[in-house]
C-alpha positions, 0 to 999 in steps of 0.5 A: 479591771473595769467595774460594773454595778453588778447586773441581775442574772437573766433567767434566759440569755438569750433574751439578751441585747447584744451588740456584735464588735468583729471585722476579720475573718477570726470573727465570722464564725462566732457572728454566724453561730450566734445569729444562727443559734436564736441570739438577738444580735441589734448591730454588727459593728465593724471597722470602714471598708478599706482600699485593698489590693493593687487597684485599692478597691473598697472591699467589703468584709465577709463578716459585713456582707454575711451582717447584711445578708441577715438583715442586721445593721451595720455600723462602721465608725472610724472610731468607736470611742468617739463621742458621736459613735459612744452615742449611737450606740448607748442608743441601741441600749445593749445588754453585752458587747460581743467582740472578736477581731475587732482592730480598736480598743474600747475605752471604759465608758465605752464597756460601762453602755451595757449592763453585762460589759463586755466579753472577748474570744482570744486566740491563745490560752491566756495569759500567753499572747496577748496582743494582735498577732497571738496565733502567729506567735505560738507558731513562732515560739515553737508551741505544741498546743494552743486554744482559744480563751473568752474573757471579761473585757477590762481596760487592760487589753486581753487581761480581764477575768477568764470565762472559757478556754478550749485547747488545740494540737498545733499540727506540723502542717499548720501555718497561721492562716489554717491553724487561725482560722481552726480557731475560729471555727472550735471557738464559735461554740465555745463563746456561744456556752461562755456568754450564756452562763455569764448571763445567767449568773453560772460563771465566775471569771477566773483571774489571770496570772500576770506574771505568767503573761506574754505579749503577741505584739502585731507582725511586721514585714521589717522582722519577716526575714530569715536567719538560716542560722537558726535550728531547722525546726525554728526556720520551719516555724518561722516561715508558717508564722509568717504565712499569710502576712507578712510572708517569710523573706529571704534574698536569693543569690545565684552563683552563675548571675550572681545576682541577688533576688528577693522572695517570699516562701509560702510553704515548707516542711522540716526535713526527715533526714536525720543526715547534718550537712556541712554546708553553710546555713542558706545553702541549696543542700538538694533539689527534687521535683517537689521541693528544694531543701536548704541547710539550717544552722544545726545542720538539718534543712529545711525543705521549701514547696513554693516560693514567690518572687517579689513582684511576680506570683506564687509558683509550686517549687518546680515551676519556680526552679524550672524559671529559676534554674537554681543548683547546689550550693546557691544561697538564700543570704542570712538576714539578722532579726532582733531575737534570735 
């Protein structure tokens, strides 16, 4: 952990400096709750716009645009490490850094510019999933519950002293772009309540148990392919982890062309039946106007509610198979991915 000399609780926080670190939409909801909630916010700072989309225009972040809309300046050095950025903003004199979905990771020196450090919202109950991608891998792992954690930031990513923790149901619908962003929206508050007792001297941080941790590294698209041959509930899982990036992949293999195509499935659900098919896992087991259900290795299928072509844009199932003309028995080939 780095160590600070230890600062003087403030009798009201929010007579706090506070320097704002945030650039994904996880963040906008703490950003706004603090600025709306009398916190005394000197600058947002964000990563550089980049070029998105098909014609790579430079976007604007919701969270710069709302930053701008309250007349907070915005800043957005390539790297905040560097010995230009570290002076810009040692200048604003912070008391405590904020951050939430930052995307870079803050060196020591840069921690020790503000006399309270610095403090972090997370996205899962550490010490579990620590690293980039931790909602999706609770989704991943089969998790039934998840949360949100503040922490004393420290120079070992995500291991610094706990502050604040709430707990969430992970629900059978949830994929990792809702379940995300209901993260942000329950931790908002929370990181609001954390901050202020830790300014004022009423939090001990609460060590984390290394040997517990586990590590939520960032997705990939080489890993976003299906094993059908896993068990139904995993192949579920899997596909909501991987929504809304990189998108679950699968080739698709059509018995009457026998051509093989490449889609991205947005959305599914396990299916109710309790019946296990015969059939080989990747097999279309059945076919109805809301879905297409494929068998899994336990026997069990799962059904999919809407596919993308690659190249093409995401159709609800019917219109996909309407295009498609999929039957019974065509299959989604196996891919084999390191770890299952």
């Amino acid at each position: 952990m780095t160590h600070f000399q230890e600062p003087t609780p403030l009798a009201d926080a929010k007579s706090a400096r506070l320097v704002f670190l945030g650039t994904k939409d996880f963040a906008l909801p703490s950003f706004e709750y603090l600025c709306r909630n009398g916190w005394q916010i000197l600058a947002l700072i964000t990563q550089p716009d980049r070029p998105q989309g098909r014609k790579q225009q430079l976007i604007h972040s919701k969270i710069k645009c709302f930053a701008q809309a309250q007349g907070i300046p915005v800043l957005q050095p390539e790297d905040l490490n560097s010995p230009e950025a570290t002076q810009t903003l040692a200048e604003l004199r912070p008391d405590l850094l904020v951050t939430v979905a930052y995307g870079q990771i803050l060196k020591p020196y840069i921690l020790s510019i503000a006399p309270f450090g610095g403090v972090n919202l997370h996205g899962s109950l550490l010490p579990k999933y620590r690293g980039a991608a931790p909602v999706a891998r609770a989704l991943e792992q089969g998790d039934l519950h998840t949360g949100v954690t503040v922490i004393q930031m420290s120079a070992q990513v995500d291991a610094g002293g706990m502050l604040a923790i709430a707990f969430t149901p992970i629900g059978p619908e949830d994929n990792a772009l809702t379940l995300e962003a209901h993260l942000a929206e329950i931790g908002a508050p929370v990181l609001g309540e954390a901050i202020r007792n830790y300014l004022e001297g009423n939090l001990e941080p609460i060590h984390q148990d290394g040997s517990s941790a586990s590590r939520a590294p960032k997705l990939t698209k080489e890993e976003s392919f299906i094993d059908w041959y896993a068990p139904a509930f995993k192949v579920d899982r899997f596909i909501r982890a991987m929504n809304p990036w990189p998108l679950a992949r699968s080739h698709f293999h059509t018995k009457s062309n026998h051509k093989s195509i490449l889609v991205m499935i947005h959305h599914s659900h396990l299916s109710d039946s309790d019946v296990k098919s015969s059939a080989e896992p990747g097999q279309i087991i059945a076919i109805t106007k809301d879905h297409i259900e494929v068998a899994c290795g336990d026997g069990h299928g799962v059904e999919l509610k809407s596919i993308q072509t690659d190249g093409r844009n995401l159709l609800p199932i019917t219109d996909w198979a309407r295009g498609m003309r999929p039957t019974v028995g065509d299959q989604f080939l196996r891919e084999k991915r390191l770890g299952l």
